[in-house]
C-alpha positions as CSV (number, residue, x, y, z in Angstrom):
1,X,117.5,96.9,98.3
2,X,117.1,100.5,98.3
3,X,116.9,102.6,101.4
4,X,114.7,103.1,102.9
5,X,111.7,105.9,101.3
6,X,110.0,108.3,104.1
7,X,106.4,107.7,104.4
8,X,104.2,110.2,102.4
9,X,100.5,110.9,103.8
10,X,97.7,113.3,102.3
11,X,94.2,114.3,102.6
12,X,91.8,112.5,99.7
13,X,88.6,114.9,99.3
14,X,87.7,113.2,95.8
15,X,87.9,110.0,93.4
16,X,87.1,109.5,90.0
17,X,87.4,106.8,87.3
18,X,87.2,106.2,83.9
19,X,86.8,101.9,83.3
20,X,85.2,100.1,80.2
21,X,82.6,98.3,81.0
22,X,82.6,94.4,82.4
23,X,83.4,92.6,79.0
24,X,84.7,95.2,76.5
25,X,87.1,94.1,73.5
26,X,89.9,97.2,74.7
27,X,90.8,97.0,71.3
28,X,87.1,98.5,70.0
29,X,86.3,101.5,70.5
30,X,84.2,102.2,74.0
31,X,84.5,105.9,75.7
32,X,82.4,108.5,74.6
33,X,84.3,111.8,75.2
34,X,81.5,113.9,74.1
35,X,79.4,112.6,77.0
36,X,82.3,112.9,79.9
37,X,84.4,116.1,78.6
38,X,82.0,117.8,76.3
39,X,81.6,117.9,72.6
40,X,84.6,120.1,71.3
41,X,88.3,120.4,72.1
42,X,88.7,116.8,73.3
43,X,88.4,115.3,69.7
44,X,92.0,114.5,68.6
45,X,93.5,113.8,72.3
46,X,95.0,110.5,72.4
47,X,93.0,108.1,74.1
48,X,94.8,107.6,77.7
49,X,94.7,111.9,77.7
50,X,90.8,111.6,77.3
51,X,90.4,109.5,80.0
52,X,92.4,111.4,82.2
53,X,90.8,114.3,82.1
54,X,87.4,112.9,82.5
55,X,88.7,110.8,85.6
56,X,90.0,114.1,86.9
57,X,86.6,116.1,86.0
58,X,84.8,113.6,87.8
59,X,87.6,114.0,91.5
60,X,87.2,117.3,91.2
61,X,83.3,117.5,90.9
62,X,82.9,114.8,93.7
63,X,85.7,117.1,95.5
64,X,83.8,120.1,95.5
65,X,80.7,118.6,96.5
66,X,82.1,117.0,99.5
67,X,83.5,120.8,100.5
68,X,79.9,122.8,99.7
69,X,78.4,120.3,102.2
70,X,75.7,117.7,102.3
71,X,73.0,116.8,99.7
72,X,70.7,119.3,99.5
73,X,72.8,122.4,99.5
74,X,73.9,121.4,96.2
75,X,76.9,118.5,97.5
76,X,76.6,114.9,97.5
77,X,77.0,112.9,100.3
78,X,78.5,109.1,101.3
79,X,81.8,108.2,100.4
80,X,84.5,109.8,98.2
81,X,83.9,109.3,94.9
82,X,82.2,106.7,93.2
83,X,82.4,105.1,89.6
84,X,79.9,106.3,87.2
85,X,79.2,109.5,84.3
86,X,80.1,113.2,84.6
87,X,76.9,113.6,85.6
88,X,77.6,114.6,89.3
89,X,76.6,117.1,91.2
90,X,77.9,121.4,90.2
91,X,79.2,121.7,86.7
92,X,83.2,121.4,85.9
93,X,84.9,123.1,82.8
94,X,88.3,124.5,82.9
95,X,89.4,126.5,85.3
96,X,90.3,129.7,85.8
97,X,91.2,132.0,89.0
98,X,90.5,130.6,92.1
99,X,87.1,130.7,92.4
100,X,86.0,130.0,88.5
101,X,85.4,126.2,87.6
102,X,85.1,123.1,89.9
103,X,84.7,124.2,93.1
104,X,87.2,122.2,94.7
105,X,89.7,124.8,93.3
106,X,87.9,127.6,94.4
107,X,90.7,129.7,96.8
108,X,93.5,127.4,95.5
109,X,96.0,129.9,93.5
110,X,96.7,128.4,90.4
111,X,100.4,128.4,91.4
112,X,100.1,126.1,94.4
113,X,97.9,123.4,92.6
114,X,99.8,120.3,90.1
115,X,99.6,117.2,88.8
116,X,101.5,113.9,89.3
117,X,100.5,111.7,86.8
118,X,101.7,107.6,86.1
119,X,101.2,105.4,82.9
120,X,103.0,102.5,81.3
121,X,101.2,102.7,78.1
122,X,99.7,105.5,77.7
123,X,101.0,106.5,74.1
124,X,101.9,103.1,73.2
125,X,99.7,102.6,70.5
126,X,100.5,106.7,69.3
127,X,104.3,105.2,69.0
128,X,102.4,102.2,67.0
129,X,100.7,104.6,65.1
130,X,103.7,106.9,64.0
131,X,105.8,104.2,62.9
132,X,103.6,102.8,60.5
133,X,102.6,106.1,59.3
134,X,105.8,107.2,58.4
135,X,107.0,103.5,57.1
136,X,103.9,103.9,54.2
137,X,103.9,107.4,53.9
138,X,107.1,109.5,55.1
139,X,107.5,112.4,58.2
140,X,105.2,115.0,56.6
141,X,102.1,112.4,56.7
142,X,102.0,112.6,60.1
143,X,98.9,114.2,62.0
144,X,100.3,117.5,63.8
145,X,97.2,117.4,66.2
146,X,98.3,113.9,67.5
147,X,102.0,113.7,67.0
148,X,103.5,115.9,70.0
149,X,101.8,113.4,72.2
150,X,104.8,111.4,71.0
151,X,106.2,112.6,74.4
152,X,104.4,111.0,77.4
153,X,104.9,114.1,79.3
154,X,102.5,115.7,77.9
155,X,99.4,114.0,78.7
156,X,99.4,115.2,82.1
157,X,100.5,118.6,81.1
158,X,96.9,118.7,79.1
159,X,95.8,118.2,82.4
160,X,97.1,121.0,83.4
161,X,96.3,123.2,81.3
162,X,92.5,122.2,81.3
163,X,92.8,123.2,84.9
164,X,95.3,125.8,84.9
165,X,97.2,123.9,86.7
166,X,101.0,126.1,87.5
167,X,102.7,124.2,90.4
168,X,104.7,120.8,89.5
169,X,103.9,118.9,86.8
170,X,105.2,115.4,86.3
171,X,105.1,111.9,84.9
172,X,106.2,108.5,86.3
173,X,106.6,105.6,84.5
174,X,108.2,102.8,86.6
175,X,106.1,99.6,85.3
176,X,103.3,98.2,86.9
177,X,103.6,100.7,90.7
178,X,103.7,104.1,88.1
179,X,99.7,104.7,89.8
180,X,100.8,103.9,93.6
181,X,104.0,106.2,92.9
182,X,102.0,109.1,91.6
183,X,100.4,109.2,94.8
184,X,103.2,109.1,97.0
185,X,105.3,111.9,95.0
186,X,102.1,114.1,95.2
187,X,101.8,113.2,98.5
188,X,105.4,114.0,99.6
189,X,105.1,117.2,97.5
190,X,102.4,118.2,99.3
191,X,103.9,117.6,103.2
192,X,107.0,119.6,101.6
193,X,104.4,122.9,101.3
194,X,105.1,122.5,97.8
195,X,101.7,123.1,97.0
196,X,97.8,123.3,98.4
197,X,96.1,120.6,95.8
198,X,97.6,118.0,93.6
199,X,95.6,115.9,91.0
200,X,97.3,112.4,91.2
201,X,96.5,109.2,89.5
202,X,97.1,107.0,86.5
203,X,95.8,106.5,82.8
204,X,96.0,103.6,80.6
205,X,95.3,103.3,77.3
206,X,95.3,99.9,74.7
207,X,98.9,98.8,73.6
208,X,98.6,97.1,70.8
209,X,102.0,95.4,71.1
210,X,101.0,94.2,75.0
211,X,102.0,90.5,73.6
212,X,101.0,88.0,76.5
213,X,100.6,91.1,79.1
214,X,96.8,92.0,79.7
215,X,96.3,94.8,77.9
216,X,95.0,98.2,80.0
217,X,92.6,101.0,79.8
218,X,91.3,103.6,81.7
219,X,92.0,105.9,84.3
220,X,91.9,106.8,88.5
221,X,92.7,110.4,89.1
222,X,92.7,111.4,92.7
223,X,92.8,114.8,94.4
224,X,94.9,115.3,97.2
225,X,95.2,118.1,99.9
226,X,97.9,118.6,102.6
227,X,97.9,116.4,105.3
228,X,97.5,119.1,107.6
229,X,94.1,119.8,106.2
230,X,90.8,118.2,108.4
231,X,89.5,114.9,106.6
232,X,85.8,116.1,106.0
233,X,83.3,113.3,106.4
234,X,83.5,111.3,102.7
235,X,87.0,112.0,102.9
236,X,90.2,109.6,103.3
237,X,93.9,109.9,104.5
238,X,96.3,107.8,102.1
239,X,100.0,107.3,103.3
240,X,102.4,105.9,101.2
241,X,106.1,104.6,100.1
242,X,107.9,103.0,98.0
243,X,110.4,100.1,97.8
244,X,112.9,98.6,95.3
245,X,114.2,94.8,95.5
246,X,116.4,93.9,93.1
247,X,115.8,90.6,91.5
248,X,119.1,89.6,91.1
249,X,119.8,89.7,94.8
250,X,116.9,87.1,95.4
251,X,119.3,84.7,94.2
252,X,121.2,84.6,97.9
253,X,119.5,83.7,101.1
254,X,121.4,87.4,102.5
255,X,118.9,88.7,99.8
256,X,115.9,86.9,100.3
257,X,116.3,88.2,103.6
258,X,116.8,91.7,103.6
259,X,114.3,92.0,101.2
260,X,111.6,90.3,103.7
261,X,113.1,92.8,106.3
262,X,112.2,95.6,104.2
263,X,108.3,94.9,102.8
264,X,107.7,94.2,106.8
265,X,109.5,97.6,108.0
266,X,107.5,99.4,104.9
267,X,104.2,97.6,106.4
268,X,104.9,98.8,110.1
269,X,105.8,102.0,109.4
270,X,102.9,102.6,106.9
271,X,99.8,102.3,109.2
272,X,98.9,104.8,111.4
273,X,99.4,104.7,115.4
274,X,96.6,102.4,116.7
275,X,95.0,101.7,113.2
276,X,96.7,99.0,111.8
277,X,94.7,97.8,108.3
278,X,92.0,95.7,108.7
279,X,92.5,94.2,105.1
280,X,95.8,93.7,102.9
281,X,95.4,93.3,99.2
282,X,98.4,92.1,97.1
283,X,98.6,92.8,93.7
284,X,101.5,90.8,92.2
285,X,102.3,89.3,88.4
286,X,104.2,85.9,89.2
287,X,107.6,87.1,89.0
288,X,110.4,86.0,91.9
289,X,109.8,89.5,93.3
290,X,106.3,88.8,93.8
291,X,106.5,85.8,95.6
292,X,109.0,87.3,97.9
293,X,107.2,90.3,98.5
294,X,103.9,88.0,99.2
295,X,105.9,85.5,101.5
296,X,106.9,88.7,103.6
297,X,103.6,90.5,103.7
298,X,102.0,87.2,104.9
299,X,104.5,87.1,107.4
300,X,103.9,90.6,109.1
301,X,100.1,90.1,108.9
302,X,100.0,86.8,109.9
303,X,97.7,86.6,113.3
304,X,97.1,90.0,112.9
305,X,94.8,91.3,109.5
306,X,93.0,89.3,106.3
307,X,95.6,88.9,103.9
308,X,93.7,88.9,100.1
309,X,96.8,88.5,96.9
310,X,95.9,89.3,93.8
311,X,97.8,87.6,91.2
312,X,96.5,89.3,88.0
313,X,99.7,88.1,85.9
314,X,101.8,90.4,83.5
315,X,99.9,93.1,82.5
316,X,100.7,96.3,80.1
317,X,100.1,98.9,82.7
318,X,99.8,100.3,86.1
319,X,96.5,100.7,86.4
320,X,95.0,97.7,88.4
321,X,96.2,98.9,91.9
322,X,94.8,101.8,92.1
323,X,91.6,100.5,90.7
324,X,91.8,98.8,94.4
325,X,92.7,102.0,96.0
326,X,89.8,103.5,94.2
327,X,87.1,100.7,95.0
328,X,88.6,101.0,99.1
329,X,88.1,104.6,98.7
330,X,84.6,104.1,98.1
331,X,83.1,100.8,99.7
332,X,82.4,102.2,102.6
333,X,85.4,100.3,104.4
334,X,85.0,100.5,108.7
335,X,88.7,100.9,108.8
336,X,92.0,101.0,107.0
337,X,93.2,99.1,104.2
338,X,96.6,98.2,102.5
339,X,97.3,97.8,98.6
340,X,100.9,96.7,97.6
341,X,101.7,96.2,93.6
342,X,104.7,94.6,93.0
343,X,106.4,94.3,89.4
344,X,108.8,91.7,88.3
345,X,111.4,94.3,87.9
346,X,112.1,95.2,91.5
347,X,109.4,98.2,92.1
348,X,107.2,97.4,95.2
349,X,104.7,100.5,95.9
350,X,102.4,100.5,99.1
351,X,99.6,102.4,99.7
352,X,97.6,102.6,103.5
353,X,94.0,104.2,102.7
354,X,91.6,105.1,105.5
355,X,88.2,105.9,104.4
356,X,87.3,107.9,107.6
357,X,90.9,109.1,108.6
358,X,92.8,109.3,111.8
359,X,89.8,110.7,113.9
């Protein structure tokens, strides 16, 4: 077991999400990004990038409409973020100086904003794609729009750039938790002063070589603000961290329980004073980690909050946790909730979300 990670907390003031729709072949082809980013300059991104940016356009719209105030003067109102089309209220492009582009950036310096960004596949059928072409055809067959994005970095650094983005930039990839870590290294960032706005999320795109894994695609981008900053209604405090058990040590009843010692010290020190989560949502895949992970969660919450586990199986991304962060973002939740997403590996992630904050 690792030691043990501080406890990360920021300010949500927007949500957005890019998600085929119920019943879609991944595989086909299913986002329009003329519709969501526009109809030029967007054409040869790889597919996860596209979604990425349209997830972000839509956290930063739904962000700057919470800050210009209710409906009517131009904001939307209820809770933060919602699934849907770029269709929401003001107009997003790229931005520029503080001031020019979504207004949720408006009197941010371009210096003090970022971007912490997690995938598991996001390039994975790019790789695909590369091999074969030079296999049939040789190196200089290869596209040079799409080829750089060999490097997975890059992806979020588009991000950045659409939104001049200058602080931090960075990319993690631990498997299935890569979403739920993105938001705890933004967050951290954040309470270190390290910046004044950080886009944080995940993107997924097909993997054509996901084997028995369910394959992913899509996208949860959320922005993030210092935890020092006032939670506007619509708003949301997320607090975070991170463990690691190692499989191997499983094997030994020393193991087994040290590892339930740490998910339940993670738990109590995760919720805030006097607002322990009302609902606890496991995400797991099968693996020995999971179960141990589960066993101990049910143990803390037992006699004290619904416990709901999710066991979606292997699956070639990190995506589907913070599809649940995203949906208790935005249900209108009376008080705090808990996701954990454990992977097979070792990586357990937790996440505490409270739609209305500490107040």
């Amino acid at each position: 077991m690792t030691a043990r990670d501080t406890v990360a907390e920021a300010v949500v003031t927007g949500v957005g999400t890019v998600a085929a729709p119920a019943g879609t072949a991944l595989d086909e082809p299913w986002f329009d990004y003329r519709a969501r980013l526009g109809p030029r300059g967007y054409k040869y991104l790889p597919d996860a990038c596209q979604y990425l940016l349209a997830a972000a356009k839509d956290a930063l719209t739904r962000s700057g409409a919470e800050s210009a105030g209710p409906a009517g003067s131009g904001g939307t109102s209820g809770p933060a973020g919602s699934a849907g089309s770029a269709g929401s209220a003001g107009s997003v492009g790229s931005a520029g100086a503080a001031g020019d582009g979504p207004a949720a950036l408006a009197g941010c310096a371009e210096e003090r904003r970022a971007a912490v960004v997690g995938t598991n596949s996001a390039v994975a059928a790019l790789h695909a794609d590369i091999t074969e072409v030079v296999r049939a055809g040789g190196i200089n067959r290869l596209s040079p729009m799409l080829t750089p994005f060999f490097s997975v970095n890059l992806v979020a650094s588009r991000l950045s750039t659409e939104h001049r983005l200058k602080g931090f930039n960075t990319t993690v990839t631990s498997p299935r938790v890569a979403g739920l870590e993105a938001l705890h290294v933004a967050a951290r960032e954040l309470g270190a002063g390290r910046g004044d706005l950080v886009l944080a999320g995940v993107t997924e795109a097909f993997d054509p070589g996901h084997g028995t894994a369910a394959a992913e695609a899509g996208s949860v981008v959320l922005v993030l603000r210092p935890p020092a900053d006032a939670v506007r209604p619509g708003g949301a405090l997320v607090r975070t961290t991170l463990r690691f058990v190692p499989p191997a040590a499983l094997a030994h009843e020393s193991g087994r329980r040290r590892a339930g010692r740490e998910v339940r010290e993670a738990l109590e020190a995760l919720a805030a004073p006097g607002r322990a989560p009302e609902l606890i949502r496991v995400v797991t895949d099968g693996s020995a980690v999971a179960s141990a992970v589960e066993a101990a969660v049910r143990d803390w919450s037992a006699r004290r909050v619904p416990l709901s586990v999710e066991a979606v199986g292997a699956r070639a991304g990190a995506l589907a946790p913070m599809e649940r962060v995203a949906h208790d973002l935005r249900d209108g939740a009376a008080g705090p909730r808990t996701v954990v997403a454990v992977a097979g590996e070792g990586n357990v992630a937790f996440a505490w979300v409270d739609p209305y904050g500490t107040a």
